[in-house]
C-alpha positions as CSV (number, residue, x, y, z in Angstrom):
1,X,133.9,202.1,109.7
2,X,132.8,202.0,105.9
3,X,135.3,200.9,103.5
4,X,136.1,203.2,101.0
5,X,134.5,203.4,97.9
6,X,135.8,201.4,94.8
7,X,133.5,203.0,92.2
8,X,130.3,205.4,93.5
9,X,126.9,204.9,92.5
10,X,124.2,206.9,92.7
11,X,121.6,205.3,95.4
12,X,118.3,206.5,96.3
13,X,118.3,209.6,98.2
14,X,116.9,208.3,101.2
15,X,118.1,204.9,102.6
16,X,115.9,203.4,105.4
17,X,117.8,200.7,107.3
18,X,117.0,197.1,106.3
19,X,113.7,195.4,107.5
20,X,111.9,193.1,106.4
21,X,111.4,189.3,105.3
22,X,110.7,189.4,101.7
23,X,111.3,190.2,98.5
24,X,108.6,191.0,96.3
25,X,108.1,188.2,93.5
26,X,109.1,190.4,90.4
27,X,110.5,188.9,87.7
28,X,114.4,189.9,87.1
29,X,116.7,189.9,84.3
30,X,117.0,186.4,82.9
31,X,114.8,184.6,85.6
32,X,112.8,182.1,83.8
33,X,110.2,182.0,87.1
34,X,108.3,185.5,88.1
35,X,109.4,184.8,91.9
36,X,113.0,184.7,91.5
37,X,114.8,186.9,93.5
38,X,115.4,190.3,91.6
39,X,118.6,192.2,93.3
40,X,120.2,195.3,91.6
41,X,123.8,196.4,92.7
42,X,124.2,199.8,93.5
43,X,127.8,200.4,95.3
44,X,131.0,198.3,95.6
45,X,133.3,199.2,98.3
46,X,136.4,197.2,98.9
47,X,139.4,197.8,101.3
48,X,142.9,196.1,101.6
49,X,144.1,195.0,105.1
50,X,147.7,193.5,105.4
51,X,148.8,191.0,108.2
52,X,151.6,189.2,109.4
53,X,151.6,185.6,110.6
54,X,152.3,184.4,114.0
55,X,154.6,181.7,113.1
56,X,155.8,181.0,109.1
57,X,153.1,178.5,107.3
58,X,154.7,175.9,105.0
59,X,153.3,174.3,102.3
60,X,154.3,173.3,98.5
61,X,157.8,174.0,99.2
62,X,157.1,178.2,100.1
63,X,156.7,179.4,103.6
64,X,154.8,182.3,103.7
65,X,154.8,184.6,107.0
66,X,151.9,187.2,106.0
67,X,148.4,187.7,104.5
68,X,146.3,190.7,102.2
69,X,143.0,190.1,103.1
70,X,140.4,191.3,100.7
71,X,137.3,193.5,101.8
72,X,133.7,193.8,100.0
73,X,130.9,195.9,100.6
74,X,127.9,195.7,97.9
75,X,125.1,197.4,98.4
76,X,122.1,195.6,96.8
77,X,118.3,197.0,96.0
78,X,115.1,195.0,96.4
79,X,112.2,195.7,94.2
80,X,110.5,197.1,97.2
81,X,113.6,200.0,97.4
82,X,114.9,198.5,100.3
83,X,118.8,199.0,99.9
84,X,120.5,195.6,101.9
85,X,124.5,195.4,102.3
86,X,126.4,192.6,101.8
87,X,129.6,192.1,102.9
88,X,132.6,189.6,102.3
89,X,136.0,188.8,103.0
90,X,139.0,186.7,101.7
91,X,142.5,186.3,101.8
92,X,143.8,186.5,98.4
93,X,146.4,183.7,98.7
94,X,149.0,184.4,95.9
95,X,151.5,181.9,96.8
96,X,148.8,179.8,96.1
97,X,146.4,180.9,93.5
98,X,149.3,182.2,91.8
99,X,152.6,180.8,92.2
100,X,154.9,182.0,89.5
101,X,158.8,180.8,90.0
102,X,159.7,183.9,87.8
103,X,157.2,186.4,89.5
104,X,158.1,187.6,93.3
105,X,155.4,187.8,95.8
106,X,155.2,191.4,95.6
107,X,154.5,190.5,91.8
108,X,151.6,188.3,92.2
109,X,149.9,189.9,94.9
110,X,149.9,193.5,93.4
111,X,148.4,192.0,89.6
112,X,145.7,190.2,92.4
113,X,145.0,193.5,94.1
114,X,144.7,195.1,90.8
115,X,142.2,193.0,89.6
116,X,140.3,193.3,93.0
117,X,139.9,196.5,91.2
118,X,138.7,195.7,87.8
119,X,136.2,193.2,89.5
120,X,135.3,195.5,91.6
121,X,133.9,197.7,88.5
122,X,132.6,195.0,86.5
123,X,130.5,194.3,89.6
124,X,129.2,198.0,90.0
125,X,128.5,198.1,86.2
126,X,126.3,195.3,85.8
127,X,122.8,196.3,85.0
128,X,121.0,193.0,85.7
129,X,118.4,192.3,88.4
130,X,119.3,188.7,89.5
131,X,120.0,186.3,92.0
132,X,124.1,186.1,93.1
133,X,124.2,182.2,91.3
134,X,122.9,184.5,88.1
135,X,125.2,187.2,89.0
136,X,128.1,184.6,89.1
137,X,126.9,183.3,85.8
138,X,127.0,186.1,84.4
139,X,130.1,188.0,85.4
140,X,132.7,185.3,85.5
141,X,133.4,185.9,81.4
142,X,133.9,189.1,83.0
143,X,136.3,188.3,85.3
144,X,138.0,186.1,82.9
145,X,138.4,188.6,80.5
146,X,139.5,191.3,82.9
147,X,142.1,188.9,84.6
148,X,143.5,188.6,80.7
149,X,143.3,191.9,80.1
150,X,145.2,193.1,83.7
151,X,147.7,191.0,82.9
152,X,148.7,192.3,79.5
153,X,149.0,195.8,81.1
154,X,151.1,194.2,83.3
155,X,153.2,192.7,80.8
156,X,153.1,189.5,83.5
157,X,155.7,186.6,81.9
158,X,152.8,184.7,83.6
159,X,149.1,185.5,83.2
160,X,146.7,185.3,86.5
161,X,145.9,182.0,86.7
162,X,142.1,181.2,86.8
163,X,142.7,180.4,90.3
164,X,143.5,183.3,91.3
165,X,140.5,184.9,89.7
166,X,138.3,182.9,91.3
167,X,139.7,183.8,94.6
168,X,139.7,187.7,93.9
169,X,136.4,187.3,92.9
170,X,134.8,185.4,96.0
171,X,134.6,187.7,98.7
172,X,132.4,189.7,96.0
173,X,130.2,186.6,95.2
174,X,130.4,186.2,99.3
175,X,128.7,189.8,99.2
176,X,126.0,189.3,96.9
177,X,125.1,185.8,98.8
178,X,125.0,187.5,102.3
179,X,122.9,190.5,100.9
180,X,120.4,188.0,99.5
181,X,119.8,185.9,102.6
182,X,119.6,189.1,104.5
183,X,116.8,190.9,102.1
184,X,115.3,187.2,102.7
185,X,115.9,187.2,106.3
186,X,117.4,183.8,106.2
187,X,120.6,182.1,106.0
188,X,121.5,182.4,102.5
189,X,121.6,178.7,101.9
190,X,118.4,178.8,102.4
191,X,117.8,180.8,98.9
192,X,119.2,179.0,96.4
193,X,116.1,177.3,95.9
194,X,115.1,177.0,91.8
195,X,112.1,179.3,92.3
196,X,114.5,181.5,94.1
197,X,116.9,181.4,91.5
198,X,115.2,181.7,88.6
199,X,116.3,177.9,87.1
200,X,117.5,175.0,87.2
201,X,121.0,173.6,88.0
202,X,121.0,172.9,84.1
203,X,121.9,176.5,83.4
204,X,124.9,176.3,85.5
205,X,126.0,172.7,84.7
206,X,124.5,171.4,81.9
207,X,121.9,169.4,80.7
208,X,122.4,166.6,82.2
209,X,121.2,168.3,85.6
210,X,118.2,169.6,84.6
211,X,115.0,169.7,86.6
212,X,118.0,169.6,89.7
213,X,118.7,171.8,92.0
214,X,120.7,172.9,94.8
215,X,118.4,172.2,97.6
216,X,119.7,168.3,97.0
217,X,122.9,169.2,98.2
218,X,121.9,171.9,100.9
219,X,120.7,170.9,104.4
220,X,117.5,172.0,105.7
221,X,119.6,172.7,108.7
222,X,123.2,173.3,109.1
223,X,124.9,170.7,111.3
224,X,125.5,171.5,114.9
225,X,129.1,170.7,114.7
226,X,131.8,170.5,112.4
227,X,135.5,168.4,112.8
228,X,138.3,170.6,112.8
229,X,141.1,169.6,110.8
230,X,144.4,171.4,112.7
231,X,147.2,171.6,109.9
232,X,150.3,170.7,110.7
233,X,152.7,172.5,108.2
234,X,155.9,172.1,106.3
235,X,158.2,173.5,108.8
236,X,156.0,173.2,112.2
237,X,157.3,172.6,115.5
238,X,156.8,169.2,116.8
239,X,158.9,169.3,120.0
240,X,159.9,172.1,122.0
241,X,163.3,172.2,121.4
242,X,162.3,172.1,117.7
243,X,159.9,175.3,119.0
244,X,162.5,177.1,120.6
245,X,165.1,176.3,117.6
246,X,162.4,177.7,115.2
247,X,161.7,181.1,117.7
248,X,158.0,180.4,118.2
249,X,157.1,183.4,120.2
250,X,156.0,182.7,124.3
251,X,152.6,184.4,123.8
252,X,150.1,182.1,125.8
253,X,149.3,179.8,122.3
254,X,150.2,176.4,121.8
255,X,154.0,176.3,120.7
256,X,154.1,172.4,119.7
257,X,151.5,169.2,118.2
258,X,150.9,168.0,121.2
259,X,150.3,171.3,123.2
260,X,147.6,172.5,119.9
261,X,145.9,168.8,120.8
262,X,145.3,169.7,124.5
263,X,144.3,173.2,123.8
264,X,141.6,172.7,121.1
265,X,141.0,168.8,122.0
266,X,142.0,167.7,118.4
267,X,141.6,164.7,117.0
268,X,141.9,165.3,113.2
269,X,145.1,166.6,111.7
270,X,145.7,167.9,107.9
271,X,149.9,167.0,107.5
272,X,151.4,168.7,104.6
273,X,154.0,167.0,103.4
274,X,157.0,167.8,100.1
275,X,156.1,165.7,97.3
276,X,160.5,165.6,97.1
277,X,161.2,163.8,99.9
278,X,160.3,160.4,100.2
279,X,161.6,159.3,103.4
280,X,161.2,162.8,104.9
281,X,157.4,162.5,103.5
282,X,156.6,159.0,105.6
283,X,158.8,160.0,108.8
284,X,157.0,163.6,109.0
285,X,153.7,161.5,108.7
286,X,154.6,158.5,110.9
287,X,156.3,161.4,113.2
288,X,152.7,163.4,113.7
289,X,150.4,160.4,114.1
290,X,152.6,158.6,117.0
291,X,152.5,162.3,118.8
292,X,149.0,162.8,118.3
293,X,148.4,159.4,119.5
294,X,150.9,159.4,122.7
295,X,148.9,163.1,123.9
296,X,145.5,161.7,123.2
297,X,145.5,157.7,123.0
298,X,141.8,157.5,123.7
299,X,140.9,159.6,120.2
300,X,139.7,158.4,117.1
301,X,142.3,159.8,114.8
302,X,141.9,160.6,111.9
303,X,144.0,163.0,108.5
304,X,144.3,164.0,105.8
305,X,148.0,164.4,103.8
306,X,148.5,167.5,101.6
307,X,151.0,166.9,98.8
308,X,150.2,170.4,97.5
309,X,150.6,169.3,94.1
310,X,154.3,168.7,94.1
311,X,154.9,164.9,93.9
312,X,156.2,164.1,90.8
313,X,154.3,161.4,90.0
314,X,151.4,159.2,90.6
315,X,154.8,156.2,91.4
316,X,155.6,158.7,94.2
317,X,152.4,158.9,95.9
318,X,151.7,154.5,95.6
319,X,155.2,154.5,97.3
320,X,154.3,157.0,100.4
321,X,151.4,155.6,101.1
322,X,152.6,151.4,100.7
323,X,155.9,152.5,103.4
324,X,152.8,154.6,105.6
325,X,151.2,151.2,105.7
326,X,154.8,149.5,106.6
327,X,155.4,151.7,109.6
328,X,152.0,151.7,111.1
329,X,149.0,150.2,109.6
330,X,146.7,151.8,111.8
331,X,148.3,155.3,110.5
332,X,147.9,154.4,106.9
333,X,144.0,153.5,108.1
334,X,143.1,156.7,109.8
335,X,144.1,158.4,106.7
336,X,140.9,159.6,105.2
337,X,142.3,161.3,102.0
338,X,145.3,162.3,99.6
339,X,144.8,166.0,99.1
340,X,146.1,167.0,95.4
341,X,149.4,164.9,94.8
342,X,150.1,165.9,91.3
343,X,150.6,168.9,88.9
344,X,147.1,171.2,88.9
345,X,146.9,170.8,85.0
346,X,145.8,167.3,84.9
347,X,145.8,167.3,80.9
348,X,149.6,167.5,81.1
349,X,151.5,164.9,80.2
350,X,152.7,162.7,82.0
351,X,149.1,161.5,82.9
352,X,148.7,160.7,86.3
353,X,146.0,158.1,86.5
354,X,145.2,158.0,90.4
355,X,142.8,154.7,89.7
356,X,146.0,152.5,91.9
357,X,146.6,154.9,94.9
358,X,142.6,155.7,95.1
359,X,142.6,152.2,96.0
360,X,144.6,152.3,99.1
361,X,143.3,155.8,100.1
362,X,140.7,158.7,98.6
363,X,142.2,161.3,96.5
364,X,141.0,164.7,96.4
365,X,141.1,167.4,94.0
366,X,141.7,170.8,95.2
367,X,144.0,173.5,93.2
368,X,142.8,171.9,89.8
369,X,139.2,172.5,90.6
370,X,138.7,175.7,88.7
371,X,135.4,174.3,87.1
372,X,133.1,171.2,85.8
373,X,135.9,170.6,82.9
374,X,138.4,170.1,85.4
375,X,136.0,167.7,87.7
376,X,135.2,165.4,85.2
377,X,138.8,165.5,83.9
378,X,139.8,164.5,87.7
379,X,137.0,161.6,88.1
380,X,138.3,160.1,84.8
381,X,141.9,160.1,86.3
382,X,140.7,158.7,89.6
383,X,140.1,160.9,92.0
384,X,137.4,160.2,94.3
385,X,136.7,163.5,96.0
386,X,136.3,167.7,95.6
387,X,137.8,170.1,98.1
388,X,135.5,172.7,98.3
389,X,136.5,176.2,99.2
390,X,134.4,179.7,99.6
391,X,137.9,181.1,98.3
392,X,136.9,180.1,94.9
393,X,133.3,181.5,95.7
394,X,130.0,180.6,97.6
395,X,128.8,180.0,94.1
396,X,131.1,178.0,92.5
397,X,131.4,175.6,95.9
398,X,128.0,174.8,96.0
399,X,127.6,174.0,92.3
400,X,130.8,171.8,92.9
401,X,129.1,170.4,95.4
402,X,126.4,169.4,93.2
403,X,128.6,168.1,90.2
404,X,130.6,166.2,92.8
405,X,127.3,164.5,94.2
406,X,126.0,163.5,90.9
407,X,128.7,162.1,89.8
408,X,129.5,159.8,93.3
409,X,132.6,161.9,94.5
410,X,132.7,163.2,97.9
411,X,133.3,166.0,99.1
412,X,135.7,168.3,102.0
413,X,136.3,171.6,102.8
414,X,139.8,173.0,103.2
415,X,140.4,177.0,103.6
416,X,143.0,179.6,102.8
417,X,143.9,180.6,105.7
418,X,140.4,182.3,106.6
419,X,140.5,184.5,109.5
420,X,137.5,186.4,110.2
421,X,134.3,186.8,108.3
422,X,136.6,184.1,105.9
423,X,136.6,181.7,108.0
424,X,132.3,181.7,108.8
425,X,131.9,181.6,104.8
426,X,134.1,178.8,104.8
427,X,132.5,177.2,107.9
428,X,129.2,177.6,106.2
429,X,129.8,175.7,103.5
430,X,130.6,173.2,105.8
431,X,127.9,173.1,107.9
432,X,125.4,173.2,105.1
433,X,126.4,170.4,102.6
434,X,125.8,167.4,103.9
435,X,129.0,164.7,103.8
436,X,131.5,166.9,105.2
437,X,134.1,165.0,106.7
438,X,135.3,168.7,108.2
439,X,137.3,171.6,107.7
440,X,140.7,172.7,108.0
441,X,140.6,176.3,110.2
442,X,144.2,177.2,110.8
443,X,144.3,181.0,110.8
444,X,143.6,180.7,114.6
445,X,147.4,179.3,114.0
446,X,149.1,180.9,111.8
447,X,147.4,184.7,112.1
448,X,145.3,184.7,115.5
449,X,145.3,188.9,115.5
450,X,143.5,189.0,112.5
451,X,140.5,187.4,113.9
452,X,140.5,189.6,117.1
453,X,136.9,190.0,118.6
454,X,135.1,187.3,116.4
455,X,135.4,184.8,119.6
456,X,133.0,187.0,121.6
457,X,130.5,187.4,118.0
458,X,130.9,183.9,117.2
459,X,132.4,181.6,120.0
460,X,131.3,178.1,119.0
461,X,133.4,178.7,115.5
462,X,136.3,181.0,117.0
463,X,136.7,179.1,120.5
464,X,137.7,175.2,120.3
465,X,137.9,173.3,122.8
466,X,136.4,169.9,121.9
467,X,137.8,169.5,118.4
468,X,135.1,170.9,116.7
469,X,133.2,174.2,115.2
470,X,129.6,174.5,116.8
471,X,128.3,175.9,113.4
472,X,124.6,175.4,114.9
473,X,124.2,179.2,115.8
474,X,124.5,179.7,112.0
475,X,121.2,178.4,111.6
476,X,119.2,181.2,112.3
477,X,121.8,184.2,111.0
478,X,120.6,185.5,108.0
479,X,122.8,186.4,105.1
480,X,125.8,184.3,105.7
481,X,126.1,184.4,109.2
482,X,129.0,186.4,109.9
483,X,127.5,190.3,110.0
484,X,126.2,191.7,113.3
């Protein structure tokens, strides 16, 4: 069923469906190469669908029980007439993107959804002929501004964060990334090539990357399988009386750790943890790694601990991980990375130099990874590695991807509670860039229904049963592999 229309444009009268390979080498609006790819946007269509969770998800202190997932439709033009439809879709996360302590969640998500709306039109009105990294270029101000300027109307005691704009604004960047690989007739990692583009990656990141590109950071294949991180959350079961105290329904799905091992043969975990509880931090962790090794002893294990942002201090985090390494050495070692201890504004005092605890174990920044700035602010303090997410765009991942590689930080990819189409952006990102250590997929968790029917389009990334994604049959989808 179409989505309904968020602003109508007229489109040529007669529409033929969408053939061919190629897209006529026409030079568009600020390409510096005649063979750039030259879209036009013609319709934006967006829809609002609202779901409830399975079982609560905890993490930075909130639980949240339900999600607004975010619908796009472009409708893109090739030189050659042909009109090609993109589509994307993301949940928009406000607890998140947007946590507010003086702002319900009603509050958040409705200045989101409005925004949705204003994007939505500054997408339809743009005039350029570009590729979607130029269309991202160009209409983020845009974004920026319109965020600002929703939230005055709003009269919000808190503006939308930058965050959140970046995640209202993905599943729209999503679009124009899976028209252009389908106009191409490839995947559309495939077309972010410079002479595809129009430039180099100095336009993007500065001139320090010029003459690169993101073909460096793209592989010429995707890989045939990716780990799968299973989250454990704040307030998850780990027992069955603990499953039966906290009412997890009796609907055929895993109801403890050890049952979610057997069922998707896991062996990599992502424990979220408080950030205010010391000793409840380093039982919770010592807790989950002695169940995951009792159910599967013959595993590598391996995790990742998300602090969410809410330890206090960079003391708190050397502390956790010293007593980790007190209780069980080999836990401490198959830690791979600290996900985002501290405060997202890293420029707030107190500093939190993560030089010490990057010594025992990686640190990763996620929530404060709105942009370069905020990268190089995070190197400087320590951090060794990005969290890449398609909820903060296709675009802005992949040219994060290429800051990170530059300058010797690696790189994961984490998602938002992706079900759907969500989730296949978010797996293609990391199937493409090359590093990965894996991704964290919980909505088959947390929100199973609203993924109904992608197991039979896409069963290597909606059915797990070894422990991993088989993104290989993404290699030869075009667009961005989740369309029919």
């Amino acid at each position: 069923m179409p989505l309904p229309s968020s602003r109508r444009m007229f489109c040529r009268a007669a529409v033929a469906a969408v053939t061919g390979t190629s897209i006529p080498s026409v030079r568009g609006s600020g390409s510096s190469r005649s063979d750039a790819v030259s879209l036009r946007i013609r319709d934006v269509r967006t829809a609002f669908r609202d779901h409830r969770y399975r079982t609560p998800y905890k993490f930075g202190g909130a639980p949240v029980d339900r999600v607004t997932m975010l619908h796009v439709e472009i409708d893109t033009e090739t030189p050659d007439g042909r009109v090609v439809t993109g589509t994307g879709a993301m949940p928009l996360g406000n607890v998140w993107a947007f946590p507010a302590r003086n702002l319900p969640y009603q509050s958040t998500l409705e200045a989101m959804k409005a925004l949705a709306g204003r994007i939505a039109a500054c997408v339809a009105g743009c005039t350029s002929a570009a590729h979607p990294l130029e269309f991202w270029h160009l209409l983020e101000p845009e974004f920026l501004a319109a965020a600002a300027s929703e939230s005055r109307r709003l009269a919000l005691p808190v503006p939308i964060p930058k965050l959140a704009t970046l995640v209202v604004a993905s599943p729209f960047d999503a679009a124009l990334h899976d028209a252009c690989g389908r106009a191409l007739g490839r995947s559309s990692f495939l077309t972010v090539t410079p002479e595809l583009v129009g430039h180099d990656l100095s336009r993007y990141l500065g001139r320090e990357f010029a003459g690169a590109s993101l073909q460096h950071v793209i592989r010429q294949r995707p890989a045939d399988t990716v780990p799968l991180f299973h989250s454990v959350g704040g307030s998850d079961p780990l027992t069955a009386s603990e499953a039966d105290a906290a009412g997890v329904p009796r609907d055929g799905l895993p109801r403890t750790l050890a049952e979610w091992i057997r069922f998707n043969g896991l062996s990599n975990l992502k424990i979220k943890l408080q950030g205010e509880s010391l000793d409840w931090d380093i039982a919770r962790t010592l807790d989950v790694d002695r169940i995951a090794r009792e159910t599967r002893p013959d595993a590598a294990w391996r995790s990742c601990v998300d602090f969410n942002e809410r330890c206090p201090n960079v003391d708190y985090v050397l502390e956790y991980l010293r007593r980790v390494r007190e209780g069980s050495p080999r836990c401490l070692e198959s830690i791979l990375y600290v996900e985002q201890p501290t405060a997202r504004d890293l420029t707030a005092p107190p500093r939190n130099d993560m030089h010490a605890a990057a010594k025992l174990r990686p640190v990763v920044i996620d929530e404060s990874l709105t942009d370069l700035e905020t990268l190089l602010i995070a190197r400087d303090l320590g951090y060794t590695g990005v969290a890449l997410k398609a909820c903060k765009g296709q675009s802005h991942s992949l040219l994060m991807a290429a800051a990170a590689r530059k300058h010797g930080m690696f790189v994961c990819v984490q998602d938002l509670t992706c079900p759907g189409a969500a989730l296949v952006h978010s797996a293609g990102i990391a199937a493409w860039v090359p590093g990965v250590a894996g991704i964290e997929a919980n909505a088959r968790q947390y929100v199973p229904e609203a993924s109904r029917g992608w197991d039979d389009r896409l069963p290597g990334i909606f059915r797990v049963t070894d422990g991993v994604l088989d993104t290989a049959c993404l290699a030869d989808r075009p667009g961005l592999g989740a369309g029919t």
